[in-house]
C-alpha positions in Angstrom: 69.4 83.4 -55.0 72.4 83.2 -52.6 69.9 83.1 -49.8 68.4 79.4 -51.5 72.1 78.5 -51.1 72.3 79.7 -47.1 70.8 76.6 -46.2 73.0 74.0 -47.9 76.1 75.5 -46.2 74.9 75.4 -42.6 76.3 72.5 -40.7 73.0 72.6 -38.3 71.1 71.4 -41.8 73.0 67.6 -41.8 72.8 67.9 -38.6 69.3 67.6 -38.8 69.2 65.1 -41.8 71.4 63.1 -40.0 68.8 62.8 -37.0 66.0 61.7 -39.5 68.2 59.0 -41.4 69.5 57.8 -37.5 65.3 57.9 -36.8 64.9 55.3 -40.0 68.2 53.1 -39.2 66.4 52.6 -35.5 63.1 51.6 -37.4 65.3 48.8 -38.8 64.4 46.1 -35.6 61.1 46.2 -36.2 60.8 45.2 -40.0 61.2 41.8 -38.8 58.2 41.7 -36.9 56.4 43.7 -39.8 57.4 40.7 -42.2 55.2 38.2 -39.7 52.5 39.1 -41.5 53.5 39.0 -45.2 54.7 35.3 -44.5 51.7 33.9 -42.5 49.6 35.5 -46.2 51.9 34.2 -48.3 49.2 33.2 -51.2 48.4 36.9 -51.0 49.6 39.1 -54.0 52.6 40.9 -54.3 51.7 43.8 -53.7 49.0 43.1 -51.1 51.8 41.9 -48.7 54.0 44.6 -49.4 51.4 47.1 -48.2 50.4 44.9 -45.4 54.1 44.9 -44.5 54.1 49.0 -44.5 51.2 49.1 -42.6 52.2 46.8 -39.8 55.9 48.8 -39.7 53.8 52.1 -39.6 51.6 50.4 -36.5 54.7 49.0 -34.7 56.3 52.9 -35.0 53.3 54.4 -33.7 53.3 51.8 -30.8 57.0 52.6 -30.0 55.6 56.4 -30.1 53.3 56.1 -27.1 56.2 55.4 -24.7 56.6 58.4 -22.1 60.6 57.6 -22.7 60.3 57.8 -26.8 58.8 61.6 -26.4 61.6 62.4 -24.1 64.9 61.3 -26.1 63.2 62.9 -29.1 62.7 66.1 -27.8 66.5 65.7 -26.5 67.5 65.2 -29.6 65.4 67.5 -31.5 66.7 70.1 -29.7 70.9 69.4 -30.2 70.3 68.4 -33.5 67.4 70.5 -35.1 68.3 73.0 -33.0 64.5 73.7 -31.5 63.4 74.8 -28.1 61.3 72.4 -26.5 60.5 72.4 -23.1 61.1 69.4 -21.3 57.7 67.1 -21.4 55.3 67.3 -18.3 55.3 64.0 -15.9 52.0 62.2 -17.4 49.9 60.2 -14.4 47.3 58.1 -14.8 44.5 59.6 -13.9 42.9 56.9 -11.7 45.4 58.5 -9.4 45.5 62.3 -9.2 48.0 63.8 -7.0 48.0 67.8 -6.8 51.6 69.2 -6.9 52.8 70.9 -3.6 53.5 74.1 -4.0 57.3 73.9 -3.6 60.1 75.9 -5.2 61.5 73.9 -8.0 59.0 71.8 -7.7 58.3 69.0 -10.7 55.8 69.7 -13.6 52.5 69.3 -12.5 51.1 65.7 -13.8 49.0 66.0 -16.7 46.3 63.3 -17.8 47.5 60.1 -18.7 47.7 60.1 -22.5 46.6 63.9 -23.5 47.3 64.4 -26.9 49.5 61.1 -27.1 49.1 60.4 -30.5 51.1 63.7 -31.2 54.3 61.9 -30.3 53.3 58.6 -33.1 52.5 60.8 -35.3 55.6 62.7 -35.4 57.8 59.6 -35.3 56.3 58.2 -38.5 57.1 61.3 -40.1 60.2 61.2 -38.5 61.0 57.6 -40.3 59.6 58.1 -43.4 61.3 61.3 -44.0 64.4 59.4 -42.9 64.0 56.9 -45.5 62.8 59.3 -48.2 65.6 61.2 -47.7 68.3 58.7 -47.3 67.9 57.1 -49.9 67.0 59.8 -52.8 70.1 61.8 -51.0 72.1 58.5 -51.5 71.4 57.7 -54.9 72.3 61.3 -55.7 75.8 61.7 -54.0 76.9 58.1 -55.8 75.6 59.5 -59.2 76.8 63.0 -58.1 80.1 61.0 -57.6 80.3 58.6 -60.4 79.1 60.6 -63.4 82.1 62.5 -63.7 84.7 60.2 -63.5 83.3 58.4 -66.1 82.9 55.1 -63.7 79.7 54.5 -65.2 81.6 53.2 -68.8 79.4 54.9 -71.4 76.8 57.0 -71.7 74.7 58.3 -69.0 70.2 58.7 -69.2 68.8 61.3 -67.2 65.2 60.3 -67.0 62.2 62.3 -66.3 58.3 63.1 -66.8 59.0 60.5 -69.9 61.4 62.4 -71.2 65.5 60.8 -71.4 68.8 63.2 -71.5 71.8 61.5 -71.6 75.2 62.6 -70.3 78.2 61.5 -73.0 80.8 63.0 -70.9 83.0 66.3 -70.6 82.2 69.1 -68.9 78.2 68.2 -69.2 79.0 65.3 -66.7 80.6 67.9 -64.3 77.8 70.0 -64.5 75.7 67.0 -63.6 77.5 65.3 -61.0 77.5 69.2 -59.3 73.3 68.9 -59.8 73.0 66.0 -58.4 75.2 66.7 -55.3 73.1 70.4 -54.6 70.0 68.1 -54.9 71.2 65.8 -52.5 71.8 68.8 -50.5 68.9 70.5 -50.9 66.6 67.0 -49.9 68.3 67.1 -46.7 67.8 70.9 -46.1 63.8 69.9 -46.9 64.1 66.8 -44.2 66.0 69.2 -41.8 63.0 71.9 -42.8 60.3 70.0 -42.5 60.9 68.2 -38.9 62.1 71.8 -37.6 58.7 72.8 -38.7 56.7 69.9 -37.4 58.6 69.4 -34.1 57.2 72.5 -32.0 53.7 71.3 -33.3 53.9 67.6 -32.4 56.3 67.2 -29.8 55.8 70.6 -28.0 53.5 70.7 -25.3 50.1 70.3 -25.3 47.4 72.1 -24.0 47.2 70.4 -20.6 50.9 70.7 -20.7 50.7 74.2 -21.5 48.3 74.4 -18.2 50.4 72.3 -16.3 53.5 74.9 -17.3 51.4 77.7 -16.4 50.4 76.5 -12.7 54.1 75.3 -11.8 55.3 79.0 -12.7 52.3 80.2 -10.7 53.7 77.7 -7.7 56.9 78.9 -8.2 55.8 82.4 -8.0 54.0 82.3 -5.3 56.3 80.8 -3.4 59.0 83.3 -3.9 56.6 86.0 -3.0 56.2 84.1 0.0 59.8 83.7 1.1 60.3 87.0 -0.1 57.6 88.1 2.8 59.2 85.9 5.4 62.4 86.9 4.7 61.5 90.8 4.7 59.3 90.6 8.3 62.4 88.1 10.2 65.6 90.1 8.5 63.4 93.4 8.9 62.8 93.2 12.3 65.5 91.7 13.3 68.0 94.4 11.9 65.3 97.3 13.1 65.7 95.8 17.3 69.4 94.8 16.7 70.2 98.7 15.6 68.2 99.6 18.5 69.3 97.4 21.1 73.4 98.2 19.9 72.3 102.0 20.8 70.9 101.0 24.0 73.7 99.0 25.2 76.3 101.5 24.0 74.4 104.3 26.1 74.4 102.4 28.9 77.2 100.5 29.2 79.1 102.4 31.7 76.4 102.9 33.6 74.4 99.7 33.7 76.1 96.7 32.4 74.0 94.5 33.4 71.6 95.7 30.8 74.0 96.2 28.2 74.9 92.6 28.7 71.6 91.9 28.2 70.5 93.8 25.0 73.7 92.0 23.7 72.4 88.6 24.3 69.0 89.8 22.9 70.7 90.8 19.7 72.1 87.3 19.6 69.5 85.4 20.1 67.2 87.2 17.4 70.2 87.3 14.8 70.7 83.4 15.2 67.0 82.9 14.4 67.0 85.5 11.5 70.6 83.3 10.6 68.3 80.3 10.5 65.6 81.9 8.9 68.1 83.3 6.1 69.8 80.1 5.6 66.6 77.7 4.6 65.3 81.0 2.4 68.5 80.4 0.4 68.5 76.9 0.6 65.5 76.7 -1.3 66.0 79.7 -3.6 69.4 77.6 -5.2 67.0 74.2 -5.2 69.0 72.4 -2.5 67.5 70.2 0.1 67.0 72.8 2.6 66.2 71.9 6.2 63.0 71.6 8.2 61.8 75.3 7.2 61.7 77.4 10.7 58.4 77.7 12.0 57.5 80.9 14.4 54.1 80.3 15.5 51.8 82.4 18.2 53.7 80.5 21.1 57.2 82.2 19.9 55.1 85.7 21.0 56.1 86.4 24.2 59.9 85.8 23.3 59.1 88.5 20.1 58.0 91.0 23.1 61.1 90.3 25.3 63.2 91.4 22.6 61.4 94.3 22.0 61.9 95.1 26.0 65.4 95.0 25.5 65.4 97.5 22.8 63.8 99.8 25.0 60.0 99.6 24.0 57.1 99.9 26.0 54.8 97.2 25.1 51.1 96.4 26.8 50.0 92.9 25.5 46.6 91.8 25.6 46.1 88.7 25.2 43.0 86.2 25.4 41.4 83.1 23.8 43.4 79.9 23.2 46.1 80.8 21.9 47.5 77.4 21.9 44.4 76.1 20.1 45.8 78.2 17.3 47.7 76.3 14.9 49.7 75.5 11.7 49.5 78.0 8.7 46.8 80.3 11.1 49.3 80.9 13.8 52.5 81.2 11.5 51.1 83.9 9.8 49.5 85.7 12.9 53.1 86.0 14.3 54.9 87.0 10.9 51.7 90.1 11.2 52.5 90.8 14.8 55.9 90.5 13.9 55.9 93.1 11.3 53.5 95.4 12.9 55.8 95.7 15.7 58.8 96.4 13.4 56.7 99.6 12.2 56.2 100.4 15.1 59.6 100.5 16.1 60.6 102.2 13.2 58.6 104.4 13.0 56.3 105.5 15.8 57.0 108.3 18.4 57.5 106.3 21.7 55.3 105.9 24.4 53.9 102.2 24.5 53.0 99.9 22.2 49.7 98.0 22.6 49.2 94.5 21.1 46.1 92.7 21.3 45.2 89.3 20.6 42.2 87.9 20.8 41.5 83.9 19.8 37.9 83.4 18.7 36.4 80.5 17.5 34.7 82.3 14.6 38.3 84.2 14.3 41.9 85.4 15.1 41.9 89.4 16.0 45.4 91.5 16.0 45.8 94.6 16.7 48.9 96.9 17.2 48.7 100.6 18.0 51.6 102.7 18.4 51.9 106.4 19.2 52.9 108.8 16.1 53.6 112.2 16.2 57.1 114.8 15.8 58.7 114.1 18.6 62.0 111.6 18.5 61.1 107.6 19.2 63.2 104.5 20.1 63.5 104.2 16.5 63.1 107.8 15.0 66.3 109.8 13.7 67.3 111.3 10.3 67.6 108.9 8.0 67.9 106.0 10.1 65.8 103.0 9.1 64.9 103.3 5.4 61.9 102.1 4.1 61.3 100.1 1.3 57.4 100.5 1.3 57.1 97.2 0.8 55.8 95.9 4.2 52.1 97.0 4.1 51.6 95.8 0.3 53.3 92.4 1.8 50.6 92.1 4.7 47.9 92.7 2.6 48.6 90.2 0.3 49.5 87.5 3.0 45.9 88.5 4.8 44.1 88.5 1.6 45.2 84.7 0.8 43.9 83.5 4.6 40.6 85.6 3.1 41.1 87.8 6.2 40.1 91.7 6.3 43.1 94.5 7.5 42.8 98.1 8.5 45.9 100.1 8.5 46.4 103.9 9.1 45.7 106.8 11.8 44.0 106.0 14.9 43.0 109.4 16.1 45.8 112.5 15.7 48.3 110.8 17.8 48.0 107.2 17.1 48.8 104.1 14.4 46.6 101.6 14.2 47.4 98.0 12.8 44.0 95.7 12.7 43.5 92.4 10.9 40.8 89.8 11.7 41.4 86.7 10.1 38.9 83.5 10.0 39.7 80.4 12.0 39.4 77.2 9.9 39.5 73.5 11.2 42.4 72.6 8.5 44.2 75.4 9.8 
């Protein structure tokens, strides 16, 4: 029994009642209009115009319903005052014009059909109203005679109607215990209001299916494109950190002896940190939804500069390549490098010196790379206990970004001595 009587002492119940009596005080304008009617068939009966009246209110409701803007300040509000979650409403299009999202971080809902499921919103705003009324004014009439019948304001005695039967109230302590009935009704009608829109609101004003679809690709876009910063940020920071230790180590060995090359691993290490800088700052930019710059682009004609720096770390590398190169562009050649890129990072980190070979070869069928480094127990440029960690996640990240260009990789031991690194992926016009 004292769980009935949770309700009625919960603020967030009026809260809710209060919404539905605002929803039939903002139904108010359009009676006039509803009223056209009723006078134009003035010879009609009574009770003819007064359901023509209802009906043309009811009409003019729905109408208001179908605006985009009506669904949005009621799921605002249905969520402060009834206290549901509702996801914010997809952008609706027309679909005489269909536009296919981008696949940007923080990117907008994806537009839904014009008018999917619209009548969901009207529908919910006549209930909205007619609860509203319903409730304000049976709540009404029972907080004045909640109010009245005790004090004896009435002046004499008091009928309490109902199912034809009459109970009347002479005063005393039966008119306390009346005026106390009438306020837990009052009450308890708006706990039924607040109830009944908190049960209806998920189901009327909560997304649709196409919504639901809509929801479901913009976290897929969302997704995806985190993986996908997450990959450029591992290959540019990864390598970058692998030739930077390397290059430090070089130049502190020799800088007594040759300066001119220690010079000159320090101005490789600063020149690849300010492009992993840039790199790191738009990944950022987008992760916290600002307006990051123009992304940095590293594209097959940034190759040769990725080999110099390798050079400077003290690798041996034997390029090979053939084709047009420069032919190769957009998201074809951006990925090719990011591959090369962190091919040669494993190769660095992990092989056993001796040279590095990298081959590529521009077809117009397809785009071959190749990297093949030397493995084995001896000490390498990068090899040492403990010194470059893995995370594992570098394969596993290739194989995915190969997989979405629908290109085929080979990875693992060339021979006893030998790493090999092969992926072959399709050249396409709209590359």
């Amino acid at each position: 029994m004292i769980r009935g009587f949770r309700p009625l002492l919960r603020g967030s119940t009026y809260a809710g009642a209060l919404f539905a009596y605002c929803g039939a005080l903002a139904s108010l304008p359009l009676l006039p209009f509803a009223l056209l009617p009723a006078v134009v068939w003035g010879s009609a009966p009574e009770g003819v115009r007064i359901v023509l009246v209802l009906l043309v209110w009811a009409a003019l409701v729905g109408v208001v319903g179908l605006a985009r803007v009506t669904r949005r300040a009621l799921v605002v509000s249905a969520r402060r005052l009834l206290r549901v979650p509702l996801p914010d409403p997809a952008a609706g299009r027309r679909p005489a014009s269909p536009t296919p999202p981008a696949p940007a971080l923080g990117a907008t809902t994806p537009a839904v059909p014009w008018g999917a499921d619209r009548w969901r919103t009207p529908l919910w705003l006549l209930l909205h109203v007619a609860l509203g009324w319903t409730g304000a004014l049976a709540s009404g009439v029972l907080v004045i005679a909640g109010l009245t019948i005790p004090g004896g304001w009435l002046r004499g005695d008091v009928g309490l109607s109902l199912f034809g039967r009459t109970a009347r109230v002479t005063g005393g302590w039966q008119s306390w215990v009346v005026g106390l009935g009438c306020v837990l009704l009052a009450a308890a009608v708006c706990a039924v209001v607040t109830g009944v829109l908190r049960w209806s609101a998920p189901r009327l004003l909560g997304p649709s299916s196409a919504e639901r679809l809509a929801l479901a690709a913009e976290r897929e876009l969302a997704l995806a494109e985190r993986n996908r910063l997450a990959h450029e940020l591992h290959d540019s920071i990864g390598h970058t950190l692998t030739a930077a230790t390397i290059q430090a180590a070089v130049a502190g060995e020799v800088l007594s002896a040759d300066p001119v090359a220690a010079r000159a691993a320090l101005r490789s290490i600063e020149e690849s940190t300010r492009a992993a800088l840039e790199d790191l700052d738009y990944v950022l930019g987008v992760l916290r939804e600002e307006k990051a710059g123009t992304a940095p682009t590293r594209t097959l004609a940034d190759l040769p500069e990725l080999l110099d720096r390798l050079r400077h770390a003290g690798a041996v590398v034997e390029p090979e390549l053939s084709g047009g190169l420069a032919q190769v562009q957009g998201t074809l050649s951006r990925a090719a490098y990011r591959i090369l890129q962190e091919g040669l990072t494993n190769a660095l980190r992990h092989g056993a010196g001796g040279p590095i070979e990298v081959r590529v070869v521009a077809a117009p069928e397809a785009l071959e790379l190749r990297v093949v480094n030397r493995i084995g127990a001896g000490p390498g440029i990068g090899q040492g206990p403990g010194a470059f960690p893995t995370s594992g996640h570098g394969l596993p990240g290739l194989a995915e970004r190969v997989r979405l260009l629908h290109g085929e990789i080979e990875a693992g031991p060339d021979g006893q001595q030998h790493w090999r690194l092969a992926v072959r992926l399709p050249v396409r016009v709209s590359a």
